[in-house]
C-alpha positions in Angstrom: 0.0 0.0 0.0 1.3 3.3 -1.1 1.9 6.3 1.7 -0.1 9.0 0.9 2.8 11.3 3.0 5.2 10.3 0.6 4.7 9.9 -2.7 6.3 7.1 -5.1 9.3 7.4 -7.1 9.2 8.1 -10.9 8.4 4.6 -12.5 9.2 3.8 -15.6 6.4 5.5 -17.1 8.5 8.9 -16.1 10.4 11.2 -19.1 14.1 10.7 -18.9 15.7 13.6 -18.1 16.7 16.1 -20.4 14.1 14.0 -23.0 11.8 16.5 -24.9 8.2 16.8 -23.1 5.5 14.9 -25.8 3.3 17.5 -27.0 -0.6 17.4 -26.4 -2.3 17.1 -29.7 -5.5 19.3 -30.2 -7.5 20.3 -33.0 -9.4 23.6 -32.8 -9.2 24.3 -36.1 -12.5 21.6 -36.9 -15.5 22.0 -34.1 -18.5 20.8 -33.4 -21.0 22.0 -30.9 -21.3 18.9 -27.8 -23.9 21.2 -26.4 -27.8 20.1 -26.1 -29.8 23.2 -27.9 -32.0 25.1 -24.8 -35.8 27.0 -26.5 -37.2 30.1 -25.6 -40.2 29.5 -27.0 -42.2 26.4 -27.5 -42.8 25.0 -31.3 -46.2 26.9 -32.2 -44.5 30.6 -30.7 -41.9 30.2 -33.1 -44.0 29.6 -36.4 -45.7 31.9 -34.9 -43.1 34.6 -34.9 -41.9 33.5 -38.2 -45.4 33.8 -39.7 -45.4 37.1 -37.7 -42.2 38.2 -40.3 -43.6 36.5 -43.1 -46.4 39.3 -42.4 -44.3 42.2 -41.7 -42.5 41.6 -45.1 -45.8 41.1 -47.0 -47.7 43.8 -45.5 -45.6 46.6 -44.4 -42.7 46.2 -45.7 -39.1 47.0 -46.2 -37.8 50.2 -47.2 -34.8 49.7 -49.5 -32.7 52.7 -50.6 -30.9 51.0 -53.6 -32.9 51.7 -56.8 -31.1 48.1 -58.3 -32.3 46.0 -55.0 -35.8 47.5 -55.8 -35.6 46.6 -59.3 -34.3 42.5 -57.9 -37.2 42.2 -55.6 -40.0 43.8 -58.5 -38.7 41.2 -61.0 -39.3 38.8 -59.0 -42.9 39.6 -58.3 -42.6 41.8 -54.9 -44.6 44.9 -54.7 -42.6 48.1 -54.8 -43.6 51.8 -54.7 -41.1 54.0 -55.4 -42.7 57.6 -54.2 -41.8 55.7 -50.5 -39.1 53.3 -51.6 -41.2 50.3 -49.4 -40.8 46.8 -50.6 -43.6 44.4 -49.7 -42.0 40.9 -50.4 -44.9 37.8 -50.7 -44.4 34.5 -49.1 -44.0 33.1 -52.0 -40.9 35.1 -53.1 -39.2 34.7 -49.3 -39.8 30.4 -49.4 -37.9 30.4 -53.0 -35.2 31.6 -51.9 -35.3 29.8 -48.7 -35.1 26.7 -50.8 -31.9 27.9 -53.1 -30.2 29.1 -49.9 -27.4 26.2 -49.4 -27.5 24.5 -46.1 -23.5 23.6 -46.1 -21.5 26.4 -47.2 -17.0 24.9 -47.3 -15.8 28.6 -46.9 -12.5 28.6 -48.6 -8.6 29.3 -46.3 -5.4 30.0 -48.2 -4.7 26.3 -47.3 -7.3 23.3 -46.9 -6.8 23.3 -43.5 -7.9 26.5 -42.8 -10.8 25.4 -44.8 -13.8 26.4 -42.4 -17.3 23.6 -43.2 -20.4 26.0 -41.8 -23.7 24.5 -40.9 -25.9 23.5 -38.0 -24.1 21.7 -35.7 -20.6 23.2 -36.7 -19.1 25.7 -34.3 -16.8 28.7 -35.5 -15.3 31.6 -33.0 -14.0 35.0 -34.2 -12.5 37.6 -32.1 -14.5 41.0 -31.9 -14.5 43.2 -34.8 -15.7 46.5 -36.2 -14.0 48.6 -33.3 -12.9 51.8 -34.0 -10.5 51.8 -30.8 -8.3 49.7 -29.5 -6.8 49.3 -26.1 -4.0 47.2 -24.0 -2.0 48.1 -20.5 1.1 49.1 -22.3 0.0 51.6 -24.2 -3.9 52.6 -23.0 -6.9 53.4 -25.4 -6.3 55.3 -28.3 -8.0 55.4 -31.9 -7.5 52.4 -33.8 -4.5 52.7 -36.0 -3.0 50.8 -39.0 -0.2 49.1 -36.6 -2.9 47.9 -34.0 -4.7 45.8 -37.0 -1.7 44.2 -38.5 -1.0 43.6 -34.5 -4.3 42.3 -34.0 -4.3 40.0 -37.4 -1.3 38.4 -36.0 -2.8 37.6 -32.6 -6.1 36.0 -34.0 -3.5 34.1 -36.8 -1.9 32.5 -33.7 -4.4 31.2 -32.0 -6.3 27.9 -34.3 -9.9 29.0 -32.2 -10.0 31.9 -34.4 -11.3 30.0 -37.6 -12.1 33.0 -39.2 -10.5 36.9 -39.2 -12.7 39.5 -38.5 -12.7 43.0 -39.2 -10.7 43.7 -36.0 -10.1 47.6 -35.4 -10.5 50.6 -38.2 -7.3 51.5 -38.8 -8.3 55.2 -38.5 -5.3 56.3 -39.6 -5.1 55.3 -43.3 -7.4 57.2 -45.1 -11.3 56.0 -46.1 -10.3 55.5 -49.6 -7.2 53.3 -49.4 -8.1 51.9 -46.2 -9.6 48.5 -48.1 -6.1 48.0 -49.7 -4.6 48.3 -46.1 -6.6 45.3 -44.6 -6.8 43.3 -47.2 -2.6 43.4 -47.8 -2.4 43.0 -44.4 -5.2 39.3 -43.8 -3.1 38.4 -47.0 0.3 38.2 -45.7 -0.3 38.0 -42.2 -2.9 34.8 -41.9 -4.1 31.8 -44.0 -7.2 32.4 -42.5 -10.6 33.1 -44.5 -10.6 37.1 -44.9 -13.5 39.5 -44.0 -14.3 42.2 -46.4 -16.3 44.9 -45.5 -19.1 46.2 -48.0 -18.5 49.7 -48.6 -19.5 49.8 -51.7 -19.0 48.1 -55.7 -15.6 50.0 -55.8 -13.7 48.5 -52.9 -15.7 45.3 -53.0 -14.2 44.3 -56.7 -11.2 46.2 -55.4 -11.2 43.2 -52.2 -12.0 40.5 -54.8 -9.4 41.3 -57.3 -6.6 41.1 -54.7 -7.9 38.3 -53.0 -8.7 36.0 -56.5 -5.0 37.0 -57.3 -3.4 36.1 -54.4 -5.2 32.8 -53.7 -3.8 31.9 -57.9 -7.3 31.6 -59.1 -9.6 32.3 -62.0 -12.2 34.7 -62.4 -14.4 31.3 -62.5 -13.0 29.4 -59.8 -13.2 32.3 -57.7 -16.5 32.9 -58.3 -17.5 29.4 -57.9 -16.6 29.0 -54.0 -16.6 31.9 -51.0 -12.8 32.7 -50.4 -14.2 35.6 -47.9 -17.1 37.0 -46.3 -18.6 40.2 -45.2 -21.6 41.0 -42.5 -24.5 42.6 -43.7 -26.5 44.8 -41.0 -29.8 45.9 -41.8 -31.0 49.4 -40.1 -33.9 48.5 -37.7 -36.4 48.9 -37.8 -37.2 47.8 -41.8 -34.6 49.5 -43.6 -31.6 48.0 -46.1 -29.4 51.3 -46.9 -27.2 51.9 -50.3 -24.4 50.3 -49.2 -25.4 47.0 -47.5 -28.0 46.4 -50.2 -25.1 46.5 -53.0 -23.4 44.1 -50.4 -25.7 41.8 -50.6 -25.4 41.9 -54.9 -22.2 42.0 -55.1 -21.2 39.4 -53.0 -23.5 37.2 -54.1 -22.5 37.7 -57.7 -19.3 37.0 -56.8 -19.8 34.1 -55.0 -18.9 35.7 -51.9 -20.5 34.6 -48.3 -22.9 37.3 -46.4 -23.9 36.8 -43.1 -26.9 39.1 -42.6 -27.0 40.5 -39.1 -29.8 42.8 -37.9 -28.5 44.8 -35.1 -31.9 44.8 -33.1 -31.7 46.8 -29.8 -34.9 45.9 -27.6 -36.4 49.2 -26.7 -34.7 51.4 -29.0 -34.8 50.1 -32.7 -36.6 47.2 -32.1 -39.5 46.5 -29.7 -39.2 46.3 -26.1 -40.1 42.3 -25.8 -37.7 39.5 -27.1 -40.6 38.1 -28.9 -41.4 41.2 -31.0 -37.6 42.1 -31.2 -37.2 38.7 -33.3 -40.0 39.2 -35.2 -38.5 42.3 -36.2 -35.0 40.6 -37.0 -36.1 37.8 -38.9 -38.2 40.3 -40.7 -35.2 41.8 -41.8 -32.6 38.9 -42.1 -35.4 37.2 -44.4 -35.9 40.3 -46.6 -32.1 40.5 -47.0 -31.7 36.9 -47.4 -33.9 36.9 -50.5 -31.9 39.3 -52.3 -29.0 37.5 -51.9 -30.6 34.5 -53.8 -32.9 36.7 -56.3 -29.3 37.6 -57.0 -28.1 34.8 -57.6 -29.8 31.8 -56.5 -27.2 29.2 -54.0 -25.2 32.3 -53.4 -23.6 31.4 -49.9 -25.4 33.3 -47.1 -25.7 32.4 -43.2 -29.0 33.4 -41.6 -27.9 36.2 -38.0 -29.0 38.0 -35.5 -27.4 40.5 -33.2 -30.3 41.2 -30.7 -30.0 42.9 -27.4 -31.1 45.1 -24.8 -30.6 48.7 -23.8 -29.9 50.1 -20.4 -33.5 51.9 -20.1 -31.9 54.9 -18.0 -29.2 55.9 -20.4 -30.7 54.1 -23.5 -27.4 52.6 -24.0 -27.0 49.3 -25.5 -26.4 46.4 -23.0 -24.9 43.1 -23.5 -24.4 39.7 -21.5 -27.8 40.7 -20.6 -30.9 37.4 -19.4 -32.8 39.3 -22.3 -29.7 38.4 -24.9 -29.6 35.0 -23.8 -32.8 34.6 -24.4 -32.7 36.0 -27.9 -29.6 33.6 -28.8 -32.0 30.9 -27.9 -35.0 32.3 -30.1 -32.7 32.8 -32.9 -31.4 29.5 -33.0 -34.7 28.0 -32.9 -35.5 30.4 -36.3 -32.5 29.2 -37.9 -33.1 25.7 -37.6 -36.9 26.5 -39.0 -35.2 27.8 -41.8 -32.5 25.2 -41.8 -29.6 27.7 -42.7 -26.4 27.9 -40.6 -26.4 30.9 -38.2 -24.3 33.9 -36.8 -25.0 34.9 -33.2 -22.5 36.9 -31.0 -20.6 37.3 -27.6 -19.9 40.9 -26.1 -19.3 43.3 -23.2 -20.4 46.6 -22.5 -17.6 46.7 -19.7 -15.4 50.2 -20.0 -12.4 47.9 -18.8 -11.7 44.5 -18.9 -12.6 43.5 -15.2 -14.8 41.2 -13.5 -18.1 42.6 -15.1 -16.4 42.2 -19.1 -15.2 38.7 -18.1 -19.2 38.1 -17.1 -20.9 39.0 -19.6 -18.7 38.0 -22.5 -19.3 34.6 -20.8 -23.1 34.9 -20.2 -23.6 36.0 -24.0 -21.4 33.2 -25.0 -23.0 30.3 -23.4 -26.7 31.8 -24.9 -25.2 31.3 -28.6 -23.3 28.1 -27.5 -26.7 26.7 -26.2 -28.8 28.1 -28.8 -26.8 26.2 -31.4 -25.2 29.0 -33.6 -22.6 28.1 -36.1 -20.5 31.2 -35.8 -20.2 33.1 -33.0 -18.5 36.9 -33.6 -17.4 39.0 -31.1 -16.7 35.9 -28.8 -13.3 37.4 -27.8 -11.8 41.5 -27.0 -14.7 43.1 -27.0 -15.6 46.3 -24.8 -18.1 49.4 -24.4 -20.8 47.8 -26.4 -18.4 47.2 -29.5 -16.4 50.8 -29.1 -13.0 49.3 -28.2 -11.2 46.0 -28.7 -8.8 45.0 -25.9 -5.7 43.1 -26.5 -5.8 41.5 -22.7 -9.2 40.9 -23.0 -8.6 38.9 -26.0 -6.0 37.0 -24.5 -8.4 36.0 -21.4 -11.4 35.6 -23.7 -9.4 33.2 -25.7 -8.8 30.8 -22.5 -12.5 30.2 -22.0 -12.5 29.4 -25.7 -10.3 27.1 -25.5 -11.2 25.6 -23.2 -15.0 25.3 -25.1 -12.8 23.6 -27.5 -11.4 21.1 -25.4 -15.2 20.1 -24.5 -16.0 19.9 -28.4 -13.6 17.0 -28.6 -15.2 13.5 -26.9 -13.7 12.0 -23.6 -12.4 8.9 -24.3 -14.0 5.7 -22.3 -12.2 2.9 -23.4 -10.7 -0.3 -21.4 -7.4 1.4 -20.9 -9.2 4.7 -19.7 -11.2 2.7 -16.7 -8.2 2.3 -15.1 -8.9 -0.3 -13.4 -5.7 -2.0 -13.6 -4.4 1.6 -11.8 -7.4 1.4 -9.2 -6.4 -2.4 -8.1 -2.4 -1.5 -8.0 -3.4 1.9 -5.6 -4.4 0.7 -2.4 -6.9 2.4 -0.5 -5.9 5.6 1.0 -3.2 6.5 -1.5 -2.3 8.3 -4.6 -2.1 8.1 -8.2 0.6 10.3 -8.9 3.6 7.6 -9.5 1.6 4.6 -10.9 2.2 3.8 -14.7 -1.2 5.1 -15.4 -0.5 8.5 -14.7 2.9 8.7 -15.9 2.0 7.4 -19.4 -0.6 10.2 -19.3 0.5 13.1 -17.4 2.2 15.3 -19.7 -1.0 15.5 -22.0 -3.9 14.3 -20.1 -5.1 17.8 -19.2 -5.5 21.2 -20.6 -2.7 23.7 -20.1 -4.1 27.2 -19.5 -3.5 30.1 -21.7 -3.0 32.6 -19.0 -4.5 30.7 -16.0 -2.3 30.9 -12.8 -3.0 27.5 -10.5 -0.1 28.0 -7.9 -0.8 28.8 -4.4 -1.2 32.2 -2.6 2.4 32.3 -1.6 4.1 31.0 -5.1 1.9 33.3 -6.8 2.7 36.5 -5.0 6.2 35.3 -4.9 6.4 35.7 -8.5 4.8 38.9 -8.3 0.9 38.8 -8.1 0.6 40.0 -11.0 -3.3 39.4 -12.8 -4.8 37.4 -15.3 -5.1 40.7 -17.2 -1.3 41.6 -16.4 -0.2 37.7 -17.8 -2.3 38.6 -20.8 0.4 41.0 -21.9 3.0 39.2 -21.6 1.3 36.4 -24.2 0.1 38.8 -26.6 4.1 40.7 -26.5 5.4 37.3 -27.2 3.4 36.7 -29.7 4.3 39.3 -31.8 7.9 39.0 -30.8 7.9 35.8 -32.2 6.6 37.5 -35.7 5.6 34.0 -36.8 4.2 34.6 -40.5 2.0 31.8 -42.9 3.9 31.4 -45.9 3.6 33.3 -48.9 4.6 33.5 -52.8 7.1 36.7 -53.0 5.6 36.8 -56.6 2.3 37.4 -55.5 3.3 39.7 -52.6 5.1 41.7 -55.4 1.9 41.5 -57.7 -0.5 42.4 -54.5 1.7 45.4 -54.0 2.0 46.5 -57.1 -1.6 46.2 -57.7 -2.3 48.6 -54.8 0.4 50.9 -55.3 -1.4 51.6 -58.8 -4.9 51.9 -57.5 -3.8 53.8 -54.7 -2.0 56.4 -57.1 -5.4 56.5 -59.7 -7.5 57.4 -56.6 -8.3 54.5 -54.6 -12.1 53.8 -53.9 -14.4 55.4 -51.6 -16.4 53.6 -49.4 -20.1 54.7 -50.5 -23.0 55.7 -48.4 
C-alpha cells in the first residue's frame, strides 16, 4: 500500500531527463458543438413569430434605398412603390429563396486546413470586430491605427480557435479610400485564414476581390464558384436596407462571396421592447435580405444572423451579457433551424475595462449562442463598451474560455485502458495516483494547459509577483508578436498584391459609398 505522505518514485512510465516533453495534440481548427440546444419559445411561438415576419415583409414592408435592389425584388414579383421606396415581399418570393439558400457552405482558407465547413451543428469563433479603438495596458486606449490591425491580425492568426479573421479595429489612420487596400494586404500576408471584407461599396468590394482572387492563384471562375471571404451585412432596424449593404448583398452574391446578414436589433430602441417582438423584427429583416442574396443569384452562400440585445433603459445605452440576450440567442437558434440555414450569433461586453463585469458578460452571451446552437459566433473574444474598443488582454483572457470550449468539443475517451482499473487495483486504499504507470504514461498530456491561468498557491503566486490574469495577458500577446511567426507566402504574389495597390492607390483609390 502506497503512503499517501510520501509519494512514489518516478516509475518507468516517467520522461528521462533532459528528453523533450511529448506534446498534447488538439485540433481547434475543426469543431463541433457537444452542447444540447435550450428553446425560448415552444414550437407553435416560433412559427408563430416567423409567420409574424412573413407578415411584416408582405404587408408593411421594407424600405430599401438601392434603386437596383428594388428593381431584384420587382422582377421577382414583390410589390414596390417608389414615391416611398417600401418593398412588400410575398411569401411566395421569401420560401424560394429559402429553398436555393445552401444549407452547407466549405468557406475557402489559403490552405485546406484552414478550410472552415459552416452549418448547424458546426461551431466557429472569431474575435470582436468593427471597433474603432483599440486598447492594451502598455500603451492605453487610443484610436484604432493601422499598426494595432496588423497587431491584432497576428494575434487571432496565432491562436487555431480563431477559424475566421474578423474586421478587428479601423485603422483610422489610413485614409477612407485606401483603407480596403490596407486590410486586405495585411489578412493576405499576415494569416491563411478566410478574410472578411467589409461592404463599402462596388468600388472596394471588386477592389477586395481582385486582390484576394490573385493572391489565392485563381480564375475569375473558380473564384467565383466557392466563398474565399465573407462580409456581415447589418440591416438598419427597424425595416430598412441602406445603399451600401444592399449592393453588399449583390455583389457578394455575384461574386460568389459569403454574407452573413446580421440585424442589429436593440430591444427598446430600434426594435420593440419584448424579445418576442424584437425577433419578429430581426427575422423580418434577415429574411428580406436573405432573398436578395438569392434573387441575385440563387445558391449564393449566405448564413442566416441576428445580433439582438437590450438597452440600459436609463441611459438608452445598448447592454450586453444581458438574461434578455440570452434569451434572444436561444430564439434565434430556434429560427434558424426553422429555416435550416447555418447561423451567426455573437458574444460581447459593454464593460469600459476589462474587469470582472467584461469577463461576465462575454461569458453569459457566449454560453446563450453556444446553447442556442449557432454556427458562428462573432465578437466571442476582445470586445468592450458595447463594441467601441477592442482589448488586447481581454482577447487573451477571452481566448482561454475558448479554448477551453474547444477542449469540451472534442469526446472523452471511455475505453478499457481509460477505466483504469488495472491503476485502481495496484493503488491501495488511501493513497495516490501520482507515480503509478497510469498516470505517468498520461500526465504530460492528459489535461489542458491554460493560456493565462495561474494554479499556484497564494504564496508561489505572489512570490512571482501577483501579477493578474489581465497583467499575464500582456505578456502572451508581446510574445506573440515578438515571435513574428508569418503563414507562408509566394514573393511573386506579394510583389503582384503590391504593385496592384500601389497603382490603385496612385489613380484614386475607392471610396467607401454611403
Amino acid at each position: 500500500m502506497s503512503d499517501p505522505e510520501h509519494p512514489r518514485p518516478r516509475r518507468r512510465g516517467a520522461r528521462a531527463r533532459g528528453a523533450e516533453a511529448p506534446k498534447r495534440e488538439v485540433n481547434y481548427r475543426t469543431l463541433n458543438n457537444p452542447f444540447p440546444v435550450m428553446k425560448a419559445f415552444s414550437d407553435d411561438r416560433i412559427e408563430a413569430i416567423h409567420e409574424a415576419a412573413l407578415s411584416v415583409l408582405e404587408d408593411d414592408g421594407i424600405l430599401v434605398l438601392l434603386p437596383e435592389a428594388r428593381a431584384i425584388y420587382r422582377a421577382a414579383g414583390a410589390q414596390v412603390d417608389e414615391g416611398t421606396h417600401i418593398v412588400r415581399i410575398g411569401r411566395e418570393i421569401v420560401a424560394g429563396a429559402l429553398a436555393t439558400a445552401p444549407r452547407s457552405i466549405t468557406l475557402r482558407g489559403a490552405v485546406p486546413e484552414r478550410d472552415v465547413l459552416l452549418e448547424l451543428g458546426r461551431l466557429v469563433f472569431q474575435p470582436g470586430g468593427g471597433a474603432p479603438h483599440a486598447t492594451d495596458l502598455a500603451r492605453g486606449r487610443r484610436p484604432g491605427l493601422g499598426r494595432d490591425f496588423r497587431e491584432l491580425v497576428q494575434i487571432s492568426q496565432h491562436f487555431d480557435a480563431f477559424q475566421m479573421i474578423s474586421s478587428l479595429v479601423e485603422p483610422q489612420d489610413i485614409e477612407p479610400h485606401l483603407r480596403h487596400y490596407f486590410t486586405i494586404e495585411a489578412k493576405l500576408t499576415l494569416s491563411d485564414k478566410a478574410p472578411f471584407v467589409y461592404a463599402r461599396g462596388t468600388p472596394q468590394a471588386l477592389d477586395s476581390f481582385e486582390m484576394l482572387r490573385d493572391f489565392r492563384g485563381l480564375s475569375d471562375d473558380a473564384f467565383r464558384a466557392e466563398p474565399w471571404s465573407y462580409t456581415i451585412i447589418n440591416t438598419n432596424s427597424p425595416r430598412a436596407l441602406d445603399i451600401p449593404m444592399a449592393q453588399g448583398l449583390i455583389d457578394f452574391a455575384r461574386n460568389g462571396q459569403m454574407c452573413i446578414v446580421t440585424p442589429f436589433t436593440l430591444m427598446g430602441a430600434m426594435a420593440p421592447i419584448t424579445v418576442a417582438g424584437a425577433m419578429v423584427l430581426s427575422h423580418a429583416e434577415a429574411l428580406a435580405a436573405i432573398t436578395l442574396t438569392q434573387l441575385a443569384r440563387p445558391g449564393a452562400p449566405v448564413l442566416y444572423g441576428t445580433f439582438t440585445s437590450n438597452v440600459d433603459m436609463k441611459s438608452g445605452s445598448p447592454a450586453f451579457g444581458t438574461p434578455e440576450q440570452f434569451t434572444a440567442s436561444l430564439a434565434a437558434g430556434q429560427l434558424a433551424r426553422l429555416i435550416g440555414l447555418p447561423f451567426r450569433n455573437a458574444s460581447g461586453s459593454a464593460a469600459n475595462i476589462a474587469d470582472a463585469q467584461a469577463a461576465n458578460e462575454n461569458q453569459f452571451a457566449l454560453w446563450g449562442t453556444l446553447l442556442s446552437g449557432t454556427t458562428v459566433i462573432i465578437h466571442a473574444a476582445g470586445w468592450l463598451e458595447g463594441g467601441l474598443s477592442l482589448s488586447y488582454e481581454k482577447l487573451i483572457t477571452d481566448m482561454e474560455v475558448l479554448q477551453m470550449v474547444a477542449e469540451l468539443c472534442t469526446p472523452t475517451p471511455a475505453e478499457t485502458p481509460d477505466l483504469a482499473r488495472d491503476a485502481i487495483a495496484e493503488i491501495g486504499a488511501g493513497g495516490h495516483f501520482f507515480g503509478c504507470d497510469h498516470t505517468m504514461a498520461r500526465y504530460q498530456t492528459q489535461f489542458y494547459s491554460p493560456l493565462v491561468a495561474d494554479w499556484s498557491n497564494f504564496g508561489r503566486w505572489q512570490d512571482q509577483g501577483g501579477f493578474t490574469a489581465s497583467e499575464r495577458a500582456t505578456g502572451v500577446w508581446q510574445g506573440i508578436l515578438a515571435a513574428d511567426n508569418r503563414p507562408a507566402t509566394d514573393p511573386g504574389r506579394v510583389e503582384a498584391l503590391h504593385d496592384f495597390i500601389a497603382r490603385r492607390s496612385a489613380e484614386g483609390g475607392a471610396p467607401p459609398e454611403s
